[in-house]
Each structure stands twice: as C-alpha cells, then as structure tokens.
RODO-2510 file (C-alpha; in nm, 4 decimals, decimal comma):
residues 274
     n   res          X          Y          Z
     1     x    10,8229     8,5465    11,1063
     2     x    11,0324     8,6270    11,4306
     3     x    10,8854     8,3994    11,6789
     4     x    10,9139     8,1457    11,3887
     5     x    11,2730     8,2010    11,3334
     6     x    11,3271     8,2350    11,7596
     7     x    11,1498     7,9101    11,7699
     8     x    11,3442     7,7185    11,5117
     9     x    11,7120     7,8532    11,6410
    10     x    11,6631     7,7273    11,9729
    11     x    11,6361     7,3817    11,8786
    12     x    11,3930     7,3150    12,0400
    13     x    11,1623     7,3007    11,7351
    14     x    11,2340     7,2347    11,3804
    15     x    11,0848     7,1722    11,0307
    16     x    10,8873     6,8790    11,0734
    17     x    10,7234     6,9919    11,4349
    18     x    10,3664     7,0473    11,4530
    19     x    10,1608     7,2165    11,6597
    20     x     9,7441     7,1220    11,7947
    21     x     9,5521     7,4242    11,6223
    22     x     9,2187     7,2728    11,6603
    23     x     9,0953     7,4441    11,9679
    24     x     9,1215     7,7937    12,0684
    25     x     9,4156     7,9172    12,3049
    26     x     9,2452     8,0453    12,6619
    27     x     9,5433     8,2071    12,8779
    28     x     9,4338     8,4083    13,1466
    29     x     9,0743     8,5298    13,0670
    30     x     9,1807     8,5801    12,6749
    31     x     9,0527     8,3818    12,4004
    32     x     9,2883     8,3328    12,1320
    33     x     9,2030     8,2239    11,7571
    34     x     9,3073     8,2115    11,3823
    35     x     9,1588     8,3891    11,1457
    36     x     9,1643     8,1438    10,8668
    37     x     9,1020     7,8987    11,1288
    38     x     9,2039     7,5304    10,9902
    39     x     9,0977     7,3406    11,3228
    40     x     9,3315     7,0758    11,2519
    41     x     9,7137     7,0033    11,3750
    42     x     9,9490     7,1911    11,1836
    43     x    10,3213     7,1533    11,0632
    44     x    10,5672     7,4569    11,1261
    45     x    10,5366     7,5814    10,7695
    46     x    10,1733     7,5120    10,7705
    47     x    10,1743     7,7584    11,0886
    48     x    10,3702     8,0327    10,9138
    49     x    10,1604     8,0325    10,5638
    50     x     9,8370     8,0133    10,7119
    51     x     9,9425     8,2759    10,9604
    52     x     9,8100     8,0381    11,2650
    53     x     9,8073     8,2492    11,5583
    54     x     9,7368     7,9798    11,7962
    55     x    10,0117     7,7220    11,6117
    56     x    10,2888     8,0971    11,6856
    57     x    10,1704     8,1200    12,0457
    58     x    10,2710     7,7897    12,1283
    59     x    10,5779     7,7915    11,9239
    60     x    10,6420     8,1456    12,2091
    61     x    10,5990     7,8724    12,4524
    62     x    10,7967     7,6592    12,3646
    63     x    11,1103     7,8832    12,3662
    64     x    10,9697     8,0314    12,7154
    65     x    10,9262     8,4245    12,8296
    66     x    11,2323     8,5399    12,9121
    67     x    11,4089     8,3816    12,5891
    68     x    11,1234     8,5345    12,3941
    69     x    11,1574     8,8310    12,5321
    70     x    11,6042     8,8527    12,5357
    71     x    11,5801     8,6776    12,1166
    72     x    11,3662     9,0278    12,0503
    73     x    11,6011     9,2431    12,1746
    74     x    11,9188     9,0273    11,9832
    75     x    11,7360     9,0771    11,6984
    76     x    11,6876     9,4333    11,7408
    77     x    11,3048     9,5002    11,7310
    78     x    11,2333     9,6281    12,0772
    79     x    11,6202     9,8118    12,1233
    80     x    11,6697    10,1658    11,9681
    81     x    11,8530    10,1480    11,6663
    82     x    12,1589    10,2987    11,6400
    83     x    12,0981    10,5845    11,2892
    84     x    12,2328    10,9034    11,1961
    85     x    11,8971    11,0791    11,2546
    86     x    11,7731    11,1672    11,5756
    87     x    11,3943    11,1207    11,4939
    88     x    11,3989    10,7640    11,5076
    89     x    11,1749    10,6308    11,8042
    90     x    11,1890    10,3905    12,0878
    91     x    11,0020    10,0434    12,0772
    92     x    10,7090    10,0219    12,3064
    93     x    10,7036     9,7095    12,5383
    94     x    10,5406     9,5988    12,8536
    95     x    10,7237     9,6869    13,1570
    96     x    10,6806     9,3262    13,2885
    97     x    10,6243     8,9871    13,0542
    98     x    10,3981     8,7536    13,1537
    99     x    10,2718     8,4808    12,9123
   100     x     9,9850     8,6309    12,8214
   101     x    10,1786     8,8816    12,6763
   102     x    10,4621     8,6838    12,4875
   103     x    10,1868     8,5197    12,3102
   104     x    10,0097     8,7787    12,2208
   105     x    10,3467     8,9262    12,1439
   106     x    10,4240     8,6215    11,9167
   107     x    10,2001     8,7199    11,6134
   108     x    10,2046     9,1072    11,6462
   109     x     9,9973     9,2168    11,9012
   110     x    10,1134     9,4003    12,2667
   111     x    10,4854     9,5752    12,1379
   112     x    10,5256     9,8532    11,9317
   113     x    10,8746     9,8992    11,6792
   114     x    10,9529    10,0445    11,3980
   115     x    10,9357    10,0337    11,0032
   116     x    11,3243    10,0539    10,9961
   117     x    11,3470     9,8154    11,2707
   118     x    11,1560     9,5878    11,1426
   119     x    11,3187     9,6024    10,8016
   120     x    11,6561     9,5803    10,9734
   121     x    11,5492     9,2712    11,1491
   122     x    11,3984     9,1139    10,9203
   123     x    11,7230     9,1638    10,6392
   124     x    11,8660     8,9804    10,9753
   125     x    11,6236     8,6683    10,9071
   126     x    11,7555     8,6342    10,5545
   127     x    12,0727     8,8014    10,4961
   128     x    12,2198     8,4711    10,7024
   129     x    12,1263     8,5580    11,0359
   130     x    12,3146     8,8774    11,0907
   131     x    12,1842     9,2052    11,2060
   132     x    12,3553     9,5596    11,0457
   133     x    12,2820     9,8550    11,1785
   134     x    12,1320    10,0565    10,9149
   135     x    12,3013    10,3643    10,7460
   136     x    12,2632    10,6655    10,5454
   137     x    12,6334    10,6650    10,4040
   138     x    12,8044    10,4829    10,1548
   139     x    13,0192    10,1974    10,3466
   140     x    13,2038     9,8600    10,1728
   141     x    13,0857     9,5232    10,2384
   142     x    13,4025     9,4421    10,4276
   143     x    13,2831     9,7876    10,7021
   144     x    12,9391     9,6123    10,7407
   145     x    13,0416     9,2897    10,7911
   146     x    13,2632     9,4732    11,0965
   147     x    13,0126     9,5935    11,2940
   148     x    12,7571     9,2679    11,2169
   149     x    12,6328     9,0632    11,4784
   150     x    12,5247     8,7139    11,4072
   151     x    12,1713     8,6649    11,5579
   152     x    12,0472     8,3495    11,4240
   153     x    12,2268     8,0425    11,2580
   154     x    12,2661     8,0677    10,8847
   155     x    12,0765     7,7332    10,8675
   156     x    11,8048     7,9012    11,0589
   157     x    11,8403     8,1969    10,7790
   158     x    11,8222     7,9296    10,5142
   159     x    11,5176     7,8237    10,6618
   160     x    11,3533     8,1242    10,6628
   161     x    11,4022     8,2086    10,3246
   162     x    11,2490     7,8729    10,2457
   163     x    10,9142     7,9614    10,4410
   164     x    10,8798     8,3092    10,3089
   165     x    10,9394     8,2030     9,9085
   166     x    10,6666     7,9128    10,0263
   167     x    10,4528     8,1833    10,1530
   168     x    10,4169     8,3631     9,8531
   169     x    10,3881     8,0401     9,6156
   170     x    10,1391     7,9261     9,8319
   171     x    10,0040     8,0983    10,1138
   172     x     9,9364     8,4428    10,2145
   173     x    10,1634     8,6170    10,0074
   174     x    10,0657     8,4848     9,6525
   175     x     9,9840     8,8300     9,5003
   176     x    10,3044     8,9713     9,6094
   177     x    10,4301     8,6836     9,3351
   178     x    10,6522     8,8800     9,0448
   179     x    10,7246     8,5980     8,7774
   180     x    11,0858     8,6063     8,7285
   181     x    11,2053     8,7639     9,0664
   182     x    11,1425     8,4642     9,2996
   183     x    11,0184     8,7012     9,5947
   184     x    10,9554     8,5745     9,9455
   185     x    10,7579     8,7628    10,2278
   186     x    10,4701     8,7427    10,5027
   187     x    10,1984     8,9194    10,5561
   188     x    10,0986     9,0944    10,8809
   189     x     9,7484     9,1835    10,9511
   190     x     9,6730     9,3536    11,2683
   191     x     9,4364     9,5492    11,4823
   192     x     9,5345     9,8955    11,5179
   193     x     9,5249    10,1009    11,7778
   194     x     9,2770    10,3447    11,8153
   195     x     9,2683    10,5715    12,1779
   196     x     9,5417    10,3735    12,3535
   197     x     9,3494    10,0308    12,2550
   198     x     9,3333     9,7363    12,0098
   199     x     8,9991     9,8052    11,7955
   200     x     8,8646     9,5490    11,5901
   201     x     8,6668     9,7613    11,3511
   202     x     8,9945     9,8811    11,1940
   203     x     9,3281     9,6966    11,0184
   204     x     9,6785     9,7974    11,0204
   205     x     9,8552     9,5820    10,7842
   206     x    10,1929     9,4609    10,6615
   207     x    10,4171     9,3145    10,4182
   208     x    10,7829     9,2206    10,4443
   209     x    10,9222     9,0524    10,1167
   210     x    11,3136     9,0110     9,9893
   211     x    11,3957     8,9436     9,6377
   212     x    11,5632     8,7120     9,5111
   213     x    11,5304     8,5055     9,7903
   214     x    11,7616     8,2697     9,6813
   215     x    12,0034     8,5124     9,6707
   216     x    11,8843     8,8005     9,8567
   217     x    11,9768     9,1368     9,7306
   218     x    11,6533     9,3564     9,8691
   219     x    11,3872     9,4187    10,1703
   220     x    11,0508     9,6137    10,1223
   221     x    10,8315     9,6731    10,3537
   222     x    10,5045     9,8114    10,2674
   223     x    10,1935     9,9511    10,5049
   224     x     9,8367     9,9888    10,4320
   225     x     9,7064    10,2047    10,7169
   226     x     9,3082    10,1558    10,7774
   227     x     9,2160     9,9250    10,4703
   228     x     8,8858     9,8788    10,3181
   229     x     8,7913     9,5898    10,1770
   230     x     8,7975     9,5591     9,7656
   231     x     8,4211     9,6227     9,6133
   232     x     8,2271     9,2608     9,6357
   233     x     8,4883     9,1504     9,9403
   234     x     8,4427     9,1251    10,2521
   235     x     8,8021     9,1295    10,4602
   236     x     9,0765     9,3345    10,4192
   237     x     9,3736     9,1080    10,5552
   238     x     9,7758     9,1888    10,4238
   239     x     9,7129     8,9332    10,1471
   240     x     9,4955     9,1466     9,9869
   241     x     9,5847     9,4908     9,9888
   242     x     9,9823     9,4942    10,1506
   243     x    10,1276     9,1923     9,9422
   244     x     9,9641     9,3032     9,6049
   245     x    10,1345     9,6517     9,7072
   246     x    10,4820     9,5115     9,7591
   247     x    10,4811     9,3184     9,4062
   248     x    10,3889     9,6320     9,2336
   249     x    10,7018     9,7671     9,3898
   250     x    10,8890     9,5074     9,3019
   251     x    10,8171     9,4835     8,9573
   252     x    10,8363     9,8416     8,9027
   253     x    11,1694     9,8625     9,0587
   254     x    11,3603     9,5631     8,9884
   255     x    11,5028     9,6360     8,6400
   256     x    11,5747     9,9598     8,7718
   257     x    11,7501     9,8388     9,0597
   258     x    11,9754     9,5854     8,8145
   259     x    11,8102     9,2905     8,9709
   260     x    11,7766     9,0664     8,6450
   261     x    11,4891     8,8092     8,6259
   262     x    11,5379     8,4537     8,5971
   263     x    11,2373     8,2112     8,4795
   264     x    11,4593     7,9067     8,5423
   265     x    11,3041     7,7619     8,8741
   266     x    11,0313     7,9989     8,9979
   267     x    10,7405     7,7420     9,0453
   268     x    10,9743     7,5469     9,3020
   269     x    10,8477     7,7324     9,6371
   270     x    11,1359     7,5096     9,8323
   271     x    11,4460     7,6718     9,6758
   272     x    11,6695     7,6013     9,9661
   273     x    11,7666     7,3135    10,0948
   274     x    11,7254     7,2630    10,5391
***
C-alpha cells in the first residue's frame, strides 16, 4: 500500500500504468516472485489486489532509492513517532540502501516499524494524505489539523481509498467484507523472522482496513502471529486468517462505535472518483 501510494504521488505512475509481471525479478543474486503468480502484464490496481510483488518492486523503481527511501520517512514508518509513552520503539532499517533492498523493501520485507506506525501511516493514506501524530489525550479537530503534515496529495488519498475498497470487493481482502460498512484494506503476508533471519516455514501476517472508506472514520490493524493453515487448506496467507479477523472486529464494533451502516452502494468497489 505505501510503495503504491509513493509510486502514484510522484507522477511518475498513475492509474492506468502497468507493469511486465510475467517473469521473475533477478537483482543481484535474488530471485524475486508472486505468490499468486498471474504471469501476465498487470495494471496498477491489478498489482495492488493481487498483491504482485514483482509488479511493487518495479513500481520502487520507478520512483528510485533515495525517493523510496526519504517518501518512508515523510510518511513516518521508519522515524520514531513522537507518543506520550516512552516504550514505543525505533524502526529497523538498513544502514545503506541499495536496490536490492528498496525492492525487497517495497512489499514488506528488509525494515522493521511498528503497529502504531503503521496505523498512523496508513490513517495518512486515507485520511487525505496527512500524517497526525498519534495521542493518548483528548484534542479538537482544529489542534490536530495544527500539528498535521500533508504527505501525499488528497487525489493520491482518493486513490487509495479506491484500491483498498477494490481490494476487499475483489481481491485479497474479500472476507474482511462487512455488508453495510463499505470497508477497505490490504492484506500483508510475510515471512517472519526467526534467529535474526527471514524463514519460510513460518507467516507473520497483516491486515490494515478503514471503514467507511468513503468517508473514513476508523483504522484497524490486526496481526496473526505464526498462522496455520485452516483444516483441508493448504496456505495460510492475510486473506485467510488476518482479513476475516479484521471484519469480525468491525462488525462487532461498529454499532458500538456509532458508525451506522448504509446498504445504498456497497457492491460498487470504485466509490471514488480519480
């Protein structure tokens, strides 16, 4: 979702670009490849729903190293952020960039944040394209909109919020769907790390959704440490286990929350217009 959103507020791609996924991505000695491999070209939301790994590397390129690397820290994901308790920890990034690892960087691999960071950034993708630092006291609209910092273009936000409610409709993040609350999110399935390295016997996985996305009002962001697949399945990916866990949420918490559904347009995944 962030290299997307990097990618499309440079200019230097937009919603009709597509990107050659056919072939595998060698950099370096590394092989990359997509785990629901489509082998064909794919357009920018086609990248984004089907979670293309090689189709988000070469998006990275596109915006070059050192502006992937500057766009993470705007957005706040590898900076400390700035909250009223002193346990929260530092991002983890390589001491030098090289394009091996912006691209590996570019769908989730190589950098280590945050939960809150990434839910801070993340409200930054939707909320219009500005980033709040987060708080634990009661503060008016007109306070946060003070201290905001506009990261990305609100027609970059726009866009987002279109990608992520066409995510759920039709991609990854269909079971995170809750009729009536038009939710948008993407799922993040990594490799965790195990002993200081990357194993690929064991998942870390992810969800970030906002609802209403039209109108967005909340961010969740759910984990699902070390995931076993579902009895006759045989993966375990954030579609599965993460998404499900974030509509549950959702639906639980909504009515509590004074979010009120609407069934008026909720099978239209392109609510927004570009």
């Amino acid at each position: 979702a962030f290299t997307t959103a990097m990618a499309l507020d440079s200019g230097k791609v937009n919603m009709n670009s597509r990107f050659d996924a056919r072939y595998a991505l060698k950099i370096g000695g590394h092989t990359i490849n997509d785990f629901h491999a489509k082998r064909r070209i794919l357009s920018l939301p086609e990248v984004f729903i089907y979670s293309s790994n090689i189709g988000t590397a070469k998006m990275a390129d596109v915006v070059g190293v050192k502006k992937h690397r500057e766009f993470l820290h705007k957005i706040g994901l590898l900076s400390r952020v700035p909250f009223e308790l002193p346990e929260v920890a530092y991002p983890v990034e390589p001491k030098k960039w090289r394009k091996i690892n912006s691209v590996t960087i570019s769908y989730g691999h190589g950098a280590t944040t945050t939960p809150l960071q990434t839910a801070v950034a993340g409200a930054a993708l939707i909320n219009g394209g500005k980033l709040i630092n987060p708080t634990l006291f009661p503060r008016s609209r007109a306070q946060a909109e003070a201290e905001a910092v506009q990261v990305i273009s609100p027609k970059t936000s726009n866009q987002m919020r279109e990608l992520m409610r066409k995510n759920v409709v039709e991609g990854s993040g269909k079971r995170a769907e809750v009729p009536g609350f038009r939710v948008g999110g993407k799922t993040g399935t990594a490799e965790k790390v195990v002993n200081g390295r990357y194993s690929s016997k064991v998942r870390f996985n992810a969800f970030l959704a906002t609802f209403p996305v039209d109108d967005p009002e909340y961010i969740v962001l759910a984990f699902v440490d070390e995931p076993k697949p579902e009895d006759g399945k045989k993966s375990a990916t954030a579609g599965l286990n993460a998404a499900p866990l974030v509509g549950n949420i959702i639906r639980r918490s909504a009515s509590v929350l004074g979010v009120e559904a609407d069934f008026g347009n909720i099978s239209n995944p392109l609510l927004i217009a570009n």
